[in-house]
C-alpha positions, 0 to 999 in steps of 0.5 A, spaced: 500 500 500 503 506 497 500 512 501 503 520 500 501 525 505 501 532 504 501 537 509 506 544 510 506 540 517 514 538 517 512 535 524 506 532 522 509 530 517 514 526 519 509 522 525 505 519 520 510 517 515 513 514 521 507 511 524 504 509 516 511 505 515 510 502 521 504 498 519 508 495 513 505 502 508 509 505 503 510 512 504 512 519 500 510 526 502 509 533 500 509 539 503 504 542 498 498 540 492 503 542 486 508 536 489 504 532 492 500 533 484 506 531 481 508 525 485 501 522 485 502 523 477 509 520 477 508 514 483 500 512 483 499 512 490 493 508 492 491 513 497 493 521 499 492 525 506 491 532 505 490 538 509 486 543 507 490 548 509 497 549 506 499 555 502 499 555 495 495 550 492 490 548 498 486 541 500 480 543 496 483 545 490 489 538 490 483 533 491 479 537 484 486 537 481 486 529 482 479 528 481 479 532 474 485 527 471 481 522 474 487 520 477 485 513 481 488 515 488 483 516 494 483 523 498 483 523 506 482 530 507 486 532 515 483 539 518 484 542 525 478 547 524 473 541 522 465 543 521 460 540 518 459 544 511 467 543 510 466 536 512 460 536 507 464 540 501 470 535 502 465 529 501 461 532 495 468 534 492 470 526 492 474 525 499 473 518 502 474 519 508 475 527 513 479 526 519 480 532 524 486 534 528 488 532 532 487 525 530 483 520 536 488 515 535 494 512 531 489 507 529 484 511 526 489 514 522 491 506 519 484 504 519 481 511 514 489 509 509 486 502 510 479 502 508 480 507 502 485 502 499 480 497 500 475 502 497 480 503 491 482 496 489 474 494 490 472 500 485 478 497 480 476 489 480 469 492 479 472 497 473 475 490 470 470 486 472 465 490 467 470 490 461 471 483 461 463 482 461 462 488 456 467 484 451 463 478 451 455 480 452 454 477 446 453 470 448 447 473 453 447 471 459 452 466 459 459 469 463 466 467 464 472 468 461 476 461 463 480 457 458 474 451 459 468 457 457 472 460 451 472 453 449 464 452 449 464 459 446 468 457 440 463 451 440 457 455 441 459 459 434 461 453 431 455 450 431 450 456 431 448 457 423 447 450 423 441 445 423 446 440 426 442 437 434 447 439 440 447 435 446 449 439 452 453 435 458 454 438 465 452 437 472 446 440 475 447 448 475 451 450 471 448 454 466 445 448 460 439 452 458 443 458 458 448 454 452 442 452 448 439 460 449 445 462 446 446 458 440 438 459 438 440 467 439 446 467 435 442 462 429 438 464 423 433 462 428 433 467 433 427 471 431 424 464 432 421 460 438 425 458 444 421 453 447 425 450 453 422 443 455 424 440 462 423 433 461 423 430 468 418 435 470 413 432 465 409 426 468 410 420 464 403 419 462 403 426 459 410 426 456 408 424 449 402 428 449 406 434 451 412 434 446 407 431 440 400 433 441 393 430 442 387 430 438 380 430 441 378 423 444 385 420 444 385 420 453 381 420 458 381 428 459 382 429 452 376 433 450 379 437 444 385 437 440 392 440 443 398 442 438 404 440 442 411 443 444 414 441 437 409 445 433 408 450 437 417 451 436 416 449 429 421 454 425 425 455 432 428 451 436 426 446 442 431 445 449 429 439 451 433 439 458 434 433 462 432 428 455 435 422 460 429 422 463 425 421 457 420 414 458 422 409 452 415 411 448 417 417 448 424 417 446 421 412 439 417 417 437 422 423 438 428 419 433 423 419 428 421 427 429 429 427 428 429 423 422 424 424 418 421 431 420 415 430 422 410 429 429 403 425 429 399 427 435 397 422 440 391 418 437 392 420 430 395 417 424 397 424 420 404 426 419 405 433 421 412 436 418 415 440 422 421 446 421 425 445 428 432 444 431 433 440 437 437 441 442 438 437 449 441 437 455 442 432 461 447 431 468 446 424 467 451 419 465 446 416 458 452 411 457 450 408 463 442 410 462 443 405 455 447 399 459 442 399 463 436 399 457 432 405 459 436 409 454 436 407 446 444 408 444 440 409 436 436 417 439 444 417 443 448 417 437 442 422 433 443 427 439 450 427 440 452 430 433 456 435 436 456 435 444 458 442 449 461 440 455 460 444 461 465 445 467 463 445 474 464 452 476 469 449 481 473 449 474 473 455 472 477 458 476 476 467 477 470 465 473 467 466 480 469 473 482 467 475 475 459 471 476 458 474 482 460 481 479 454 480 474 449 478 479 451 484 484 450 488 479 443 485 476 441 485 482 442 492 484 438 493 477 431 488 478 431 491 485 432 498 484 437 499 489 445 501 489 449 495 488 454 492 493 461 490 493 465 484 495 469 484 501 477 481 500 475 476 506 468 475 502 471 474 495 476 469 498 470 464 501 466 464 494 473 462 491 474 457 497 467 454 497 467 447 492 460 449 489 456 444 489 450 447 486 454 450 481 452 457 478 445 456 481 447 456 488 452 462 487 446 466 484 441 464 489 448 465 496 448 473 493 442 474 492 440 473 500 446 476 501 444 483 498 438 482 501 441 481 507 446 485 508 445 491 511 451 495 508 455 497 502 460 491 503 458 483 503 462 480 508 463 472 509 458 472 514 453 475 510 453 468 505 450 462 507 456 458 508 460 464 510 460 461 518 464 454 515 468 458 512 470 463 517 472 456 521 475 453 516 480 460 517 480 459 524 482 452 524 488 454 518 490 459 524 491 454 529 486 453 535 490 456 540 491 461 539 485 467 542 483 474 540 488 478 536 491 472 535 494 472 541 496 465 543 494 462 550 501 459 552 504 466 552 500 468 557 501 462 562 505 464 566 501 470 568 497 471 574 490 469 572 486 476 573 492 479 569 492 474 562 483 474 562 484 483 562 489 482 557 484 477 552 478 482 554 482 488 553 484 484 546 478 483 545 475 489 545 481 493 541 478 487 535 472 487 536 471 495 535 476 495 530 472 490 526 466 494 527 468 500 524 471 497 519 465 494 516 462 500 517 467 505 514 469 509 519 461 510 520 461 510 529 454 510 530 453 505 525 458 500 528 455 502 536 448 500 533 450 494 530 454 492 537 447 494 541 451 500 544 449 507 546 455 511 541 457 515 547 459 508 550 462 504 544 466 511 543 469 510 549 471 503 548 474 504 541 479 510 545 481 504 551 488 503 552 490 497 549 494 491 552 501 491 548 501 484 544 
């Protein structure tokens, strides 16, 4: 983390650059906003504390200058005549964060350098993220941009402007529906019906009569006739999504609709000819199906022309961040609200997490931690597995150790009263810490997600703390 402070302060100067470095910071300085300008220019600091006064060039007019170059560095602005309208000015120009002099404590100092780093870095990976799914919206809702899925998209427009049947294969979740919307959208079929079929969900009774049509009288029930899903795709195409599952009647007559272009509705002898493409899906092993005889190895082979293999999402490596990056941001769309960033400690969990779902179960993990969240920043405990991985974390840690990473061993040989004040005074320092860092600096909303009056959360953040 490269930090410049900026202040005509040469005392002040030299204590923050100290106390900075001392917490692993990289450290330039500038007595002014026209050095400091040409420094940020030169170096790309990640963040800039600024006085407001200084001869010359001001505060004010330094965080302008690096907002009109649309410089990256993120602005702290530092005060000893602190108000609320210069507070308010500061923010509307662009400052992350205002701090007033003199400072509370060193750590406020490290935890606003800290959180507006982590706000740039957040702000770029999201900039970049949305580069990469700008670069490939042709391919509709599919997103990713891992070797294995450019491999299916090499597929998808290969086969597109074909009549050639798909078979589409890959676990439960991971966007099989999507693979065939993508090749109907890209053929010369697309201003055509989609009709997607799941054919699990079809009660077996009812699978001819669903894909093919009945006419009047053909069943108990049948009281007029009825078009099935083939004609109603006739010039499209049709999905047929989990085609394992289809009973042995059922997949007869499908091979004949593939071979000869043409269904006969339940209950009659008449031919109807129909224009559709096919393309079919299953997360099932249909070798097995066929070893087993519930599968016929004659409509295997009509289905199976060109087959898509699609990775598990715990394949596709950063796929992850750039799905969860799309969801985020189609969420804050359908829900009209603002859109929430990821953690470093969350997108962490979400590359851990094995998946089993797939890029369902990571849609639907982010979505109940959008609702969920209560700020702008999702954190692990706001996913539905974050505690185990939280766990997980602290198992790697190792567990002996307490709060703040302060090992029960080295406090062994202390008086009982002395090392549980020391625990406690730990616990707090991190605990508060962790609050406000959660909450962006924000002390009232820390002390109301700790369920305490401000004043007195206040007066806990300023406790002395045992030296570790």
């Amino acid at each position: 983390m490269q930090v410049i402070i900026v202040d005509d302060d040469a005392t002040l100067r030299r204590q923050l650059a100290r106390l900075l470095t001392a917490r692993g910071m990289h450290v330039l300085t500038a007595e002014d906003g026209l050095s400091a300008l040409e420094q940020i220019d030169r170096h790309q600091p990640d963040v800039a504390l600024v006085d407001l006064r200084m001869p010359g060039m001001d505060g004010f007019e330094l965080l302008a200058a690096i907002k009109e170059r649309a410089l990256t560095c993120e602005a702290i602005m530092m005060t000893a005549y602190a108000d609320v309208d210069t507070a308010v000015r500061a923010v509307k120009g662009g400052a992350h964060h205002f701090l007033q002099k003199p400072f509370a404590s060193a750590d406020q100092v490290a935890l606003a350098v800290t959180k507006a780093a982590d706000h740039k870095r957040l702000a770029e990976r999201a900039s970049k993220l949305e580069q990469r799914l700008l670069s490939q919206e042709r391919f509709g809702e599919l997103v990713g941009t891992s070797p294995k899925m450019e491999a299916v998209y090499r597929i998808i427009d290969g086969v597109a402007n074909t009549r050639s049947t798909v078979l589409v294969l890959g676990e439960s979740g991971t966007g099989k529906e999507l693979v065939a919307r993508a090749i109907h959208q890209r053929s010369s079929r697309a201003e055509k019906p989609f009709v997607p079929v799941n054919c699990a969900a079809i009660p077996k009774e009812l699978v001819e009569s669903e894909l093919f049509g009945h006419v009047r009288g053909a069943f108990t029930g049948a009281n007029a006739s009825r078009a099935g899903l083939f004609e109603s795709a006739n010039g499209g195409t049709i999905f047929l999504d989990e085609v394992g599952d289809l009973p042995l009647a059922a997949q007869v007559k499908l091979l004949r609709t593939l071979q000869e272009g043409e269904v006969k509705r339940v209950g009659s002898d008449e031919a109807k000819t129909v224009d559709v493409r096919v393309l079919a899906a299953t997360n099932v092993d249909l070798n097995e199906r066929i070893g087993l005889g519930t599968f016929r190895i004659d409509l295997y082979y009509r289905l199976n022309v060109i087959s898509v293999n699609l990775p598990a999402l715990r394949e596709r490596g950063d796929d992850v961040q750039v799905l969860a990056y799309h969801f985020l941001q189609k969420l804050a769309r359908r829900m009209d609200r603002p859109a929430k960033r990821l953690s470093s400690e969350a997108l962490k969990a979400l590359r851990e997490y094995p998946w089993p779902g797939n890029v369902r179960e990571l849609e639907h993990a982010l979505e109940r931690a959008f609702i969920l969240c209560q700020s702008e920043i999702i954190q692990p405990s706001d996913l539905p597995f974050g505690k185990e991985s939280l766990a997980r974390e602290s198992r790697k840690r190792g567990e002996s150790k307490s709060a703040g990473g302060l090992r029960i061993d080295s406090l062994i040989d202390l008086p009982y009263p002395e090392a549980k004040k020391r625990v406690l005074e730990l616990f707090d320092a991190e605990y508060t810490m962790e609050l406000m860092r959660r909450t962006d600096g924000n002390l009232s909303e820390a002390a109301r997600q700790a369920g305490m009056d401000r004043s007195n959360f206040r007066r806990l953040i300023k406790k002395p703390r045992a030296v570790r």
